[in-house]
N, C-alpha and C positions, 0 to 999 in steps of 0.2 A: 228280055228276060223278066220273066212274074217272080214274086213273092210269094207263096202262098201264106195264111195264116199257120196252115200245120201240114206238112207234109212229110209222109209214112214212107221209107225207103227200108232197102233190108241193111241189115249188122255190116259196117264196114270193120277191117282192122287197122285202119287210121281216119282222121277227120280229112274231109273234101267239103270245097264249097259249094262245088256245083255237083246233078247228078245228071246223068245224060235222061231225058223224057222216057225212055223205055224201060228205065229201071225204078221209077217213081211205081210206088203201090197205088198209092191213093195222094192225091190235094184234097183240101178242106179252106172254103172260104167265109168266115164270119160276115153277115149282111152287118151292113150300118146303113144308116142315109146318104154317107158320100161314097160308097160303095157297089150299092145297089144294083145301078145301073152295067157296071163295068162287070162287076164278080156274074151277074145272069145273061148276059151277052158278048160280050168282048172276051175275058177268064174263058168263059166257055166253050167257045170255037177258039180259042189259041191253045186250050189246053187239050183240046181234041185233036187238033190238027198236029200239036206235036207229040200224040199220041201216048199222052196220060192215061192208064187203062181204069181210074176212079176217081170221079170229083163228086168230092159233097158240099151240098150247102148249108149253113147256118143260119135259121131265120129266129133273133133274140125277142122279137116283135111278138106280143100274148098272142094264140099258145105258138109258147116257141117248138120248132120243128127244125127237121131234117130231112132233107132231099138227098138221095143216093141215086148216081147214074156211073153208070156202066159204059165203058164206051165199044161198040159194036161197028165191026165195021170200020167207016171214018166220021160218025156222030154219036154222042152221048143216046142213052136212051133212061128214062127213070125206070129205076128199079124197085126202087121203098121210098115211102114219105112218111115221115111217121113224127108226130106230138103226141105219144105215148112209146113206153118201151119196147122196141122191135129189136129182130136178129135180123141183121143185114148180112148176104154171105159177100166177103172180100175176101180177094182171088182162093185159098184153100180155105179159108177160116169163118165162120158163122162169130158177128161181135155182136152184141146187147146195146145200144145205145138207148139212155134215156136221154131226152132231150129236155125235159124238167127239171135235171141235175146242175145241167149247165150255166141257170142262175139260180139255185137253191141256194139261202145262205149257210153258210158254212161254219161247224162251232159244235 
């Protein structure tokens, strides 16, 4: 069982701790240095194999970006990378991510 840092599922009408993989919208894993390795290799094929239909990456590291992959088939494929503001579409929906927001300070 993964953790992910953020993970998109649809409106339940009560709380669950777990969701079954095929009802997962999207994972989202933050890079860090003890991360790294695990979130782009290991995360990856575990979360494709239990059939996560969207994993994005997190890279905080200057310019911070965003990896969006799709998962086709039974492997991810990249869809958007983007260090500037792109429209990613996930499953019916077109979202805006700036990835410069993400440590902008805030005030």
């Amino acid at each position: 069982m993964r953790v992910p840092d953020l993970c998109v599922v649809p409106a339940l009408s009560e709380a669950v701790a777990r969701w079954p993989p095929d009802e997962v919208t999207l994972v989202v894993e933050v890079l860090s240095p003890g991360t790294r390795r695990t979130d782009r290799v290991t995360k990856f094929a575990e979360y494709a194999e239990a059939g996560i239909a969207n994993y994005w990456l997190v890279d905080l590291e200057t310019p911070v970006s965003v990896s969006a992959c799709t998962l086709i088939g039974e492997h991810y494929e990249l869809v958007a990378e983007a260090s500037r503001p792109t429209r990613i579409q996930l499953a019916d929906t077109s979202v805006l991510i700036g990835p410069a927001a993400l440590v902008a300070p805030r005030g």
